[in-house]
C-alpha positions, 0 to 999 in steps of 0.5 A, spaced: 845 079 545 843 084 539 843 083 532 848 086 528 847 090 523 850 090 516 855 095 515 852 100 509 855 100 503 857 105 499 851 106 495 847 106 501 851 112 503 849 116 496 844 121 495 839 119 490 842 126 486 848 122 486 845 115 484 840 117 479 842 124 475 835 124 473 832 127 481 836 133 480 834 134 473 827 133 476 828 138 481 830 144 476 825 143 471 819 143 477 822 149 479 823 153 472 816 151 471 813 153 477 817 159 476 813 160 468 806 159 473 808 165 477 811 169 473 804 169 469 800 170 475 804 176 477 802 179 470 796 178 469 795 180 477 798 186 476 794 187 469 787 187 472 789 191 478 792 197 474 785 196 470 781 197 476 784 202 478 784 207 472 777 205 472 776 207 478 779 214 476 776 216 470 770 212 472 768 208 465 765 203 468 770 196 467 773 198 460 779 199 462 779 192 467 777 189 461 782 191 457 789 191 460 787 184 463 787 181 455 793 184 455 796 181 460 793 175 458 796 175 452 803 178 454 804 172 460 802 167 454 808 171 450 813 171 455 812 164 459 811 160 451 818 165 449 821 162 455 819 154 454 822 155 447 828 158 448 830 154 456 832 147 456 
């Protein structure tokens, strides 16, 4: 004869969201701060990628890579910081 299985209880039945409000909590900030790490990337790509494509038209070499990659860099760190400080 098989055995029986207790009957689950409430608490069982619960998502862990609904047991500890910290997992959805979790989740959100993953997802604003991977979104920060995107948003950079994104920036700083896009950057040096218009960088090389008007070193490619006025033809000076790497000037303009260097110079708008900086920027970028700079702007993602303003714009990323500005977003840590003001979200919670």
């Amino acid at each position: 004869m098989p055995e029986k299985l207790p009957k689950p209880n409430k608490e069982d039945q619960q998502l862990p969201d609904e047991r500890n409000g910290d997992a959805g909590r979790n989740a959100q900030g993953y997802l604003k701060y991977s979104g920060m790490a995107v948003q950079m990337g994104l920036i700083i790509l896009a950057g040096a990628f218009l960088g090389v494509k008007l070193d490619e038209h006025f033809q000076t070499g790497k000037v303009f890579t260097a110079i708008l990659s900086l920027l970028a860099v700079f702007a993602a760190l303003y714009l990323t910081l500005k977003d840590f400080m003001t979200k919670k």
